[in-house]
C-alpha positions, 0 to 999 in steps of 0.5 A: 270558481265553480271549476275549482269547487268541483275539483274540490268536491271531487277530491273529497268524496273519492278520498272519503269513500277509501276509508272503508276499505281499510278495516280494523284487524284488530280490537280497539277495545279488550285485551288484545288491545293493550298488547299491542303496543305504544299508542299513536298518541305516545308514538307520536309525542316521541317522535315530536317532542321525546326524541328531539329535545333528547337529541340535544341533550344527548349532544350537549351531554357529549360536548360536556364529557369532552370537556371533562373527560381528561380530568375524569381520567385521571381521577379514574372515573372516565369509563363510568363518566363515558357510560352517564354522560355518553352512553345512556343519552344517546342510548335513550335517543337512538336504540328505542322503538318508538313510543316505548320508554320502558325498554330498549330494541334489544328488550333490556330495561330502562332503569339506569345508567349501570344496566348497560354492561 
């Protein structure tokens, strides 16, 4: 018991004296603080929730478009149907950086699905 105590201690005091060496860059407060991007909360809130659940959607949206692609064809409606229900869902899921909802990798804006052209 006392063995398994000590390599325990052990363990946690050398990890506990690494912290300091990892020094903070930059500001956590100020200006330059809110340029830099997402937070770790929103990062990880994306990476948790956001994109799982964005994920099946996408998938389901797919599956859904198969079904009714035919007839939107045929109604002349299968290219923008293609964009709204394939498109944009996966586009959201896959071409963001994480913890960004605003806009995409290649910086256009989220704003609908009709901005993609």
């Amino acid at each position: 018991m006392n063995k398994i105590l000590f390599v325990i201690l052990t363990i946690v005091i050398v990890f506990s004296l690494q912290c300091p060496a990892i020094g903070q860059t930059e500001p956590q407060s100020g200006p330059k603080a809110s340029q830099e991007g997402p937070s770790i909360g929103a990062k990880v809130a994306d990476v948790a929730l956001v994109r799982p659940l964005c994920l099946v959607g996408s998938t389901i949206s797919t599956a859904v478009y198969l079904v009714i692609s035919p007839f939107a064809y045929a109604m002349g409606v299968g290219e923008p149907a293609a964009r709204a229900m394939v498109e944009a869902p996966w586009r959201f899921t896959a071409f963001r950086h994480i913890g960004e909802f605003d806009h995409y990798t290649d910086e256009k804006p989220i704003t609908g699905v009709w901005e993609f052209y």
